[in-house]
C-alpha positions as CSV (number, residue, x, y, z in Angstrom):
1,X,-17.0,-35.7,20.6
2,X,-13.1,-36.3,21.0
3,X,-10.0,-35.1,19.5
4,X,-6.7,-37.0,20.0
5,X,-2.7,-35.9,19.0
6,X,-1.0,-38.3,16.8
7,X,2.9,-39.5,17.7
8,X,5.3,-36.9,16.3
9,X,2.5,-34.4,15.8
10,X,2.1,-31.1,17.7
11,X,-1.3,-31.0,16.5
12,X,-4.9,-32.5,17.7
13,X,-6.5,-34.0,15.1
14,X,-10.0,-35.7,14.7
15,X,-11.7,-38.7,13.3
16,X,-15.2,-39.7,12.9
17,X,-17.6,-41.5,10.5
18,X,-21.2,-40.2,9.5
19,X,-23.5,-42.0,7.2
20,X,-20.7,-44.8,6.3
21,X,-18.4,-42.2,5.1
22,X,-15.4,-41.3,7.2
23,X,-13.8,-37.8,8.0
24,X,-10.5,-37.5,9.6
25,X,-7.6,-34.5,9.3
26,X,-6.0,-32.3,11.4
27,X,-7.3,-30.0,13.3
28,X,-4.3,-27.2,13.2
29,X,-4.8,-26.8,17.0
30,X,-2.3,-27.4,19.6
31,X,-5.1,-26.8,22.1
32,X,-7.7,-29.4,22.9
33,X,-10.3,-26.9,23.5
34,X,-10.0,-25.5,20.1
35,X,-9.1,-28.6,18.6
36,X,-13.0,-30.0,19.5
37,X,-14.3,-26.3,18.2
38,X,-12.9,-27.4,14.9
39,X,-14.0,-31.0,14.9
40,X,-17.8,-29.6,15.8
41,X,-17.6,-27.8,12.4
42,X,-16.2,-30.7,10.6
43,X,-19.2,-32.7,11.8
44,X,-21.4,-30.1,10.8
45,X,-20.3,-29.8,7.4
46,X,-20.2,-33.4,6.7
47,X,-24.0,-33.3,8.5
48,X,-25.2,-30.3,5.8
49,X,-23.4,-31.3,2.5
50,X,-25.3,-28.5,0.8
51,X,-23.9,-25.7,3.3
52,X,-20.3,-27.1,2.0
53,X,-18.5,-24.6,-0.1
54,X,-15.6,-25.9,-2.5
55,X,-12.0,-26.0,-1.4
56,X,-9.6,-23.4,-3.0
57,X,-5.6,-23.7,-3.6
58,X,-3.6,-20.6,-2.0
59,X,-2.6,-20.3,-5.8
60,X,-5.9,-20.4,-7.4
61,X,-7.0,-17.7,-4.6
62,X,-4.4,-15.3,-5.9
63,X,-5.1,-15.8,-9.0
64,X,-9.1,-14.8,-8.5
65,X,-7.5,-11.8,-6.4
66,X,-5.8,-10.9,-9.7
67,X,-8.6,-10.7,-12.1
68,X,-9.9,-8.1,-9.3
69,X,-7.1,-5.8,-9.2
70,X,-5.0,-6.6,-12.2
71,X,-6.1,-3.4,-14.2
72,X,-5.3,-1.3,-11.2
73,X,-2.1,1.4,-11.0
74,X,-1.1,-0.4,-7.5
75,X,-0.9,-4.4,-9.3
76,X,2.6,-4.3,-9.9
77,X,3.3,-3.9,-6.3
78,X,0.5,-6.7,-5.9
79,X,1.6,-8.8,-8.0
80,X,4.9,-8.6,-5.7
81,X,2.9,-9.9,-2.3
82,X,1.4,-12.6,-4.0
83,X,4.2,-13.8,-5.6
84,X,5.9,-13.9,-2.4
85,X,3.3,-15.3,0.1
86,X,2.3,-18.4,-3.2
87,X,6.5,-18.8,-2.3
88,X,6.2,-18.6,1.4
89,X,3.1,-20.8,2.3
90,X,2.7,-22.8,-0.9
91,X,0.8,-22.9,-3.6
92,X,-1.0,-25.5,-3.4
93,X,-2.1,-25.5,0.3
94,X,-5.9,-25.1,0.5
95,X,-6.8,-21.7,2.5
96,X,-9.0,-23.9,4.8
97,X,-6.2,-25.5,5.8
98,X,-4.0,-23.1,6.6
99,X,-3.6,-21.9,10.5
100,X,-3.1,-18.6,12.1
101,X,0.5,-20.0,13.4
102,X,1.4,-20.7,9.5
103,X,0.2,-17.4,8.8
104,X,2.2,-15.9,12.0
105,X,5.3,-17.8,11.0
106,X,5.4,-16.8,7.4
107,X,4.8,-12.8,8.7
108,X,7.6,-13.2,11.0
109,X,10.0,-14.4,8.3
110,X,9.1,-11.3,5.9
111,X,10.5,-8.8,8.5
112,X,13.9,-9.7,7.7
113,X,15.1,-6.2,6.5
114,X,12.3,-4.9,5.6
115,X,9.8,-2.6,7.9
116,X,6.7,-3.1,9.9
117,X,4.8,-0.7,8.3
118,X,5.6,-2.4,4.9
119,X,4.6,-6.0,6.3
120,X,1.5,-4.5,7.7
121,X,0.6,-3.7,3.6
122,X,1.8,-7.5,2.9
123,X,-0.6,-8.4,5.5
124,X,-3.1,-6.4,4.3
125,X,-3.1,-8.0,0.8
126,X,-3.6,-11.1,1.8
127,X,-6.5,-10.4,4.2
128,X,-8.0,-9.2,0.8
129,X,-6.8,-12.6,-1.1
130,X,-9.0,-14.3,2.2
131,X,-11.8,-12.3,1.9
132,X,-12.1,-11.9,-1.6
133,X,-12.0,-16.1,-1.8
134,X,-14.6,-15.8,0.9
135,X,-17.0,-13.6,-1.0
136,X,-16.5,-15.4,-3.9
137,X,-18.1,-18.7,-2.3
138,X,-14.7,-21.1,-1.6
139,X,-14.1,-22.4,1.3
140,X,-11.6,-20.8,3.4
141,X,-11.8,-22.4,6.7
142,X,-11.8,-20.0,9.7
143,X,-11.0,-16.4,8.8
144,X,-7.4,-15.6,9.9
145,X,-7.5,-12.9,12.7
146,X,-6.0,-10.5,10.8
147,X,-5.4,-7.8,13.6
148,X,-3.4,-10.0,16.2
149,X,-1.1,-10.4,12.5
150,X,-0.5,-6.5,12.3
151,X,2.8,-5.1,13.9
152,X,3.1,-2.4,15.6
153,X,4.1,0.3,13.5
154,X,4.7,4.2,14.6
155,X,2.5,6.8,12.9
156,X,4.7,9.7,11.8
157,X,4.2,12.8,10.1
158,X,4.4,12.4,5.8
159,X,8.1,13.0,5.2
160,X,8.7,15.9,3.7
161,X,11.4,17.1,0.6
162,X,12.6,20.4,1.3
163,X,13.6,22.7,-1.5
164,X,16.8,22.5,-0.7
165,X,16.8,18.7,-0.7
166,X,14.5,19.0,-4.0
167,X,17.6,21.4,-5.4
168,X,19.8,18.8,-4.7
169,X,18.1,16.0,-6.0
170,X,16.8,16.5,-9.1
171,X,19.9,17.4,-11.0
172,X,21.6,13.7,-9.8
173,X,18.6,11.8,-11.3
174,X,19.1,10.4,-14.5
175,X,18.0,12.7,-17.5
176,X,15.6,9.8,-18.9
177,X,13.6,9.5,-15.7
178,X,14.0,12.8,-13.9
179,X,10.9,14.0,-15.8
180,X,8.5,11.2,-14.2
181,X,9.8,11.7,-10.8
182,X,9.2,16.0,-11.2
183,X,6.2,14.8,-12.5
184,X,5.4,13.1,-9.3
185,X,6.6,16.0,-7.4
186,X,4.6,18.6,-9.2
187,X,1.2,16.6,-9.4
188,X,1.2,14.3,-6.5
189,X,-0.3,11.5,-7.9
190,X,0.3,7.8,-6.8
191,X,4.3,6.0,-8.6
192,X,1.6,3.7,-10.4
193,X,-0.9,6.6,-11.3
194,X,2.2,8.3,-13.1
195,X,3.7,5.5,-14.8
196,X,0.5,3.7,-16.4
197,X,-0.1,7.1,-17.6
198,X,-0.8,6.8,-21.5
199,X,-1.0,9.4,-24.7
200,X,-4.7,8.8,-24.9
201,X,-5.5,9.8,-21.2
202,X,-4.3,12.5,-21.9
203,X,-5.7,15.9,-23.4
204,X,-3.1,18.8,-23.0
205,X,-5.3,21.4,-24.8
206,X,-7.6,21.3,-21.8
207,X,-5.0,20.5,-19.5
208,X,-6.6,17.4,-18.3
209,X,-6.0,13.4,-18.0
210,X,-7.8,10.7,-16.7
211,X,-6.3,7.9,-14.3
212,X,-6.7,5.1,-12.8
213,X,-6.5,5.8,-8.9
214,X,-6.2,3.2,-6.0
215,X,-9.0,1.0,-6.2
216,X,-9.4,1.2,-9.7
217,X,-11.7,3.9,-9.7
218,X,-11.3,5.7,-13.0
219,X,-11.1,10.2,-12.6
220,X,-10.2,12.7,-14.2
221,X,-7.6,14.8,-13.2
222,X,-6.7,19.2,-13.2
223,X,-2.8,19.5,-15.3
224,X,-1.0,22.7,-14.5
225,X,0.8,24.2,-17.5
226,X,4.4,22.6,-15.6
227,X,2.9,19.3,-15.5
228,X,1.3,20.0,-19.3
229,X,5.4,21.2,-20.3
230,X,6.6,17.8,-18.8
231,X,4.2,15.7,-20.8
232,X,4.6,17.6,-24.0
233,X,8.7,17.3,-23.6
234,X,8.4,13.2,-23.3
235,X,9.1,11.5,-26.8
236,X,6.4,9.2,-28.0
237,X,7.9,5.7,-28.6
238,X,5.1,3.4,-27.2
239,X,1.6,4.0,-25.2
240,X,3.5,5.3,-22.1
241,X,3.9,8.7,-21.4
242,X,6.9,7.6,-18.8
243,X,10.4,6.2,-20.9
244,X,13.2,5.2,-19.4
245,X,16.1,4.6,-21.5
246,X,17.8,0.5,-21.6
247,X,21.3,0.5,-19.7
248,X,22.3,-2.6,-20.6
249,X,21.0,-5.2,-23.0
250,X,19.1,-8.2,-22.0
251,X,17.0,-10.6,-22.8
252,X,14.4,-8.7,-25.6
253,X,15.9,-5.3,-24.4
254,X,18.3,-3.1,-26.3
255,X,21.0,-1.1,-25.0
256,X,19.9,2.6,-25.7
257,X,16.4,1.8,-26.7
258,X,13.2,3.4,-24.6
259,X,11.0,1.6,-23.3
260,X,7.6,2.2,-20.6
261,X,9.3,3.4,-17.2
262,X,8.5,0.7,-14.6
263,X,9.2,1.0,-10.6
264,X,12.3,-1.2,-10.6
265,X,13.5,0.4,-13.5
266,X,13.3,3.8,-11.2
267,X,14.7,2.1,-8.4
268,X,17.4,2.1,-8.8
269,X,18.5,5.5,-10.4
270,X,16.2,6.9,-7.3
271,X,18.7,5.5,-4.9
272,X,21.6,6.4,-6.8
273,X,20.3,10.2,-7.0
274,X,19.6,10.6,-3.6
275,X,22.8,9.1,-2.3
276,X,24.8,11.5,-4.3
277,X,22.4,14.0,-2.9
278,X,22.5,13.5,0.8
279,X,18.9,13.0,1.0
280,X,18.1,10.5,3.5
281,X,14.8,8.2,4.7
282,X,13.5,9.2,1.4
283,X,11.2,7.0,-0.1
284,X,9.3,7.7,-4.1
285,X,5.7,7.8,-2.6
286,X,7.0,11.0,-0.5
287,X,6.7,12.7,-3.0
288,X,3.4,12.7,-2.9
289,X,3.4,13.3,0.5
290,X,5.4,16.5,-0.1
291,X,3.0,17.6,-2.6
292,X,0.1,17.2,-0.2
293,X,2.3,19.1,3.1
294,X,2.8,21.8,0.4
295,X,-0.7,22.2,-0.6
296,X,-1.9,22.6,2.8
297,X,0.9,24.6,4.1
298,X,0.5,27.1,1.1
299,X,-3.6,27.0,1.0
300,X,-4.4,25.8,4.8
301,X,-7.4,24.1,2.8
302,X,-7.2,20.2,3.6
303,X,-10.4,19.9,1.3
304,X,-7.9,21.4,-1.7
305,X,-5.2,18.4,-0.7
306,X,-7.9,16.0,-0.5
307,X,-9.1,17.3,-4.5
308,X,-5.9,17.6,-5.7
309,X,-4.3,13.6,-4.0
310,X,-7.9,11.9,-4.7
311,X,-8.6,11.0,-1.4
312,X,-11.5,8.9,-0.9
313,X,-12.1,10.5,2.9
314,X,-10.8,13.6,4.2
315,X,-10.0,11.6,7.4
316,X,-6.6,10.2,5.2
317,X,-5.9,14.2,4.7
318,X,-5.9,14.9,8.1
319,X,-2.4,13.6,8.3
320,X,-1.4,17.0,6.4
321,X,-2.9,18.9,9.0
322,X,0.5,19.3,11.0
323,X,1.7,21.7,8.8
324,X,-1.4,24.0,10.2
325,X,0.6,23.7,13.8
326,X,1.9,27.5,13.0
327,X,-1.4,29.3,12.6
328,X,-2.3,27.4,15.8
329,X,0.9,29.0,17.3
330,X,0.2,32.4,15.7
331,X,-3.8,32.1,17.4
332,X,-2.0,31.8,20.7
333,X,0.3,34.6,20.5
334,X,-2.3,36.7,19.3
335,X,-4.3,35.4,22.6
336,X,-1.7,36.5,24.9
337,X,-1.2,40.2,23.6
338,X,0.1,42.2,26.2
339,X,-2.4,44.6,24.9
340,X,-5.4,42.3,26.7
341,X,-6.6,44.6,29.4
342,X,-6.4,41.7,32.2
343,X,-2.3,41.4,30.8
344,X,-1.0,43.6,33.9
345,X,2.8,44.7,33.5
346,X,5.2,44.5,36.3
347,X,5.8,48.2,36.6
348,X,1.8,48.4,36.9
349,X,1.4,46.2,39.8
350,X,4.4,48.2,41.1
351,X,2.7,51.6,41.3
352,X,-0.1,50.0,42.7
């Protein structure tokens, strides 16, 4: 068994012939060690021609990813990442071929400007693009390693909107989307759980509707009269409950005409509001989180949070579970009463 580098190359590549037919490529390893681990499973695939699995394009992989999650409220932002890593790594690469250092490289480009916590979600979605290839029977090659990908990123408690900020904000929103984001507020549900929303999910005489939540699993969900008043307010000019009114014409759209309410046509009003505001680090999907830190503060029932956000484990509510940090305080105050027999005053050891 041997591997060799070709001139020019960084890589070790491998070449060999097995029943007449040859097999040569490269290996993707700058290591000879690992370069000979590849070229072992090269001759074992060419050796068990039934065990072989066929090859699959980056694009084509994304595009069986889709048919999985298309229908759910989170696709827009999907459809995002795949757009971008198809853009970044190629479209028509085959997912066996591409390395860990491709992968590294292309991760390391996306943190220009934006987060680590938002590349570890881009990350995230394409470990799902991998595996979902995998389960469907392509070949992907070796499995990326997923974890050494991931980026540090510092868990912090949900960012919450205080009333005051909440005073300030709302009233700078624009009047044709300020309803969806109260609506957000008030319910807590997911940006995409609010804005797929339709007229037939919902049924305002028993206060219900029924979503699509993250993952695509379909519930039905409590309404408070507010949230009823804020649906029943919203004029009915397509399947969307959520409008937003055209600023400018283009392309099909009409200045002044309604059309569904869509997360880059809230962007941007969103960012305008909470400038004027003075409401900073901010982002749309805290308002769930404020929803959920209200809850609990106003409850102390994490089981209620986790009812009312859909949580799927009440380990993802636990997060809320700061806001409980003053009836801890409050236990130990109550624990060091001066009343306790054993709490001996300074006058009393005194007179003793």
């Amino acid at each position: 068994m041997s591997v060799y580098k070709k001139k020019g190359s960084p890589y070790y590549h491998y070449d060999f012939q097995l029943h007449g037919v040859r097999y040569h490529g490269t290996t993707g390893c700058r290591g000879k060690r690992d370069a000979e681990e590849v070229e072992r499973r090269e001759r074992q695939r060419a050796a068990l021609p039934d065990l072989q699995r066929p090859p699959i394009t980056l694009d084509e992989a994304c595009g069986l990813y889709q048919d999985k999650v298309e229908d759910t409220p989170s696709w827009p932002t999907i459809r995002y990442m795949l757009a971008a890593l198809i853009s970044g790594l190629g479209a028509k690469r085959l997912l066996s071929d591409i390395s860990q250092r491709s992968m590294q490289l292309y991760f390391s480009s996306r943190r220009d400007g934006r987060s680590n916590s938002t590349v570890n979600r881009e990350i995230e979605n394409a470990r799902a693009v991998w595996r979902h290839a995998e389960g469907t029977r392509y070949d992907i090659g070796e499995m990326p390693n997923w974890k050494a990908l991931r980026l540090k990123a510092p868990r912090r408690p949900p960012r919450e909107l205080s009333f005051d900020e909440e005073a300030r904000l709302l009233p700078h929103l624009r009047k044709d989307v300020r309803d969806a984001v109260d609506f957000m507020l008030k319910s807590g549900w997911r940006r995409g759980e609010a804005l797929n929303l339709r007229w037939s999910d919902c049924n305002l005489a028993m206060r219900t509707a029924v979503t699509r939540i993250k993952g695509g699993e379909v519930v039905n969900r409590a309404l408070t009269d507010g949230l009823v008043s804020i649906i029943k307010r919203q004029p009915k000019v397509c399947a969307q409950v959520f409008t937003y009114e055209c600023q400018k014409s283009r392309g099909k759209r009409r200045k002044g005409e309604r059309y569904p309410l869509t997360p880059t046509a809230l962007r941007g009003p969103f960012k305008d509001a909470k400038e004027k505001a003075g409401v900073e680090e901010f982002r749309i999907h805290d308002l769930r989180h404020t929803r959920g830190t209200r809850i609990v503060r106003q409850t102390g029932s994490l089981a209620a949070a986790k009812e009312a956000l859909k949580h799927r484990s009440i380990n993802t509510t636990l997060r809320y579970a700061h806001v409980l940090d003053e009836d801890t305080r409050r236990a130990l105050d109550a624990s060091d009463s001066r009343n306790s027999p054993e709490a001996e005053t300074d006058e009393e050891r005194k007179a003793s």
